[in-house]
N, C-alpha and C positions, 0 to 999 in steps of 0.2 A: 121838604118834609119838616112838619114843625114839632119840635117836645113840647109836651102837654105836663105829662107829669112824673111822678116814681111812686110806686105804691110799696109803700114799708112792707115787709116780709122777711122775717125770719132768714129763709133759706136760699131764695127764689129772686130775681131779681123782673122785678115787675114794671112795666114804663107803656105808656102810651104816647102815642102821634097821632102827629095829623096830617093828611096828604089829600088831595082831590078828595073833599069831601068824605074822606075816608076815616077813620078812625082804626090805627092798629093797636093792639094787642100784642107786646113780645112780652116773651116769660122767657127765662133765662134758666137754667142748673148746670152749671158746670159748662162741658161744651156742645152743648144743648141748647135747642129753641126752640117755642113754637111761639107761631107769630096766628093770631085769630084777625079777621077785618070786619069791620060792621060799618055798614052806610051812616053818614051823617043822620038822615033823617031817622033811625032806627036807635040814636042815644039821646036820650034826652039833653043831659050835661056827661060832659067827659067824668066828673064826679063820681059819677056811678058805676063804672067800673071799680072802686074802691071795695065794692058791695062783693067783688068776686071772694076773696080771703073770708066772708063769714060767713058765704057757704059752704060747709062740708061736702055736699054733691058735686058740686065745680071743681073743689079741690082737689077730691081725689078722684076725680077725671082727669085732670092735667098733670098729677101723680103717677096715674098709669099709664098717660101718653109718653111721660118721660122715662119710664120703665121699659114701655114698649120700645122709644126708641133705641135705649141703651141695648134689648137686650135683639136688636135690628142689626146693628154697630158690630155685636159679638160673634153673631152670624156672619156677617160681610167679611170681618176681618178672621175669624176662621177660613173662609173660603177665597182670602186670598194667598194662605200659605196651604192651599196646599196644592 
């Protein structure tokens, strides 16, 4: 797996790879991840992942995935005390 790059963000830690033609996507919050993959042949330049942060629509989808999963987390760990 190779690093590609870190995309500045505020809050979020953002970093792309590269693996068998692969291209990931981790996003970071806390202890938190989601990791996205796209085919080599479906990125232009790894650059353009930079493009996610100025979308509003992208971002807060990956805002309420990381909601969703905290509030996943809260569930699980309720139902293991009891």
């Amino acid at each position: 797996m190779r690093f590609i790059q870190r995309i500045p963000h505020e809050y979020l830690g953002i970093y792309v790879f590269y693996v068998n033609d692969l291209y990931l996507l981790k996003i970071q919050l806390g202890p938190f991840e989601q990791i996205l993959k796209f085919s080599g042949d479906d990125v232009p330049a790894p650059e353009y992942f930079g493009r996610i942060i100025e979308s509003p629509e992208i971002m807060k989808k990956i805002n309420d995935n990381f909601e969703q999963l905290r509030q996943t987390q809260i569930l699980f760990l309720d139902n293991l005390v009891e």
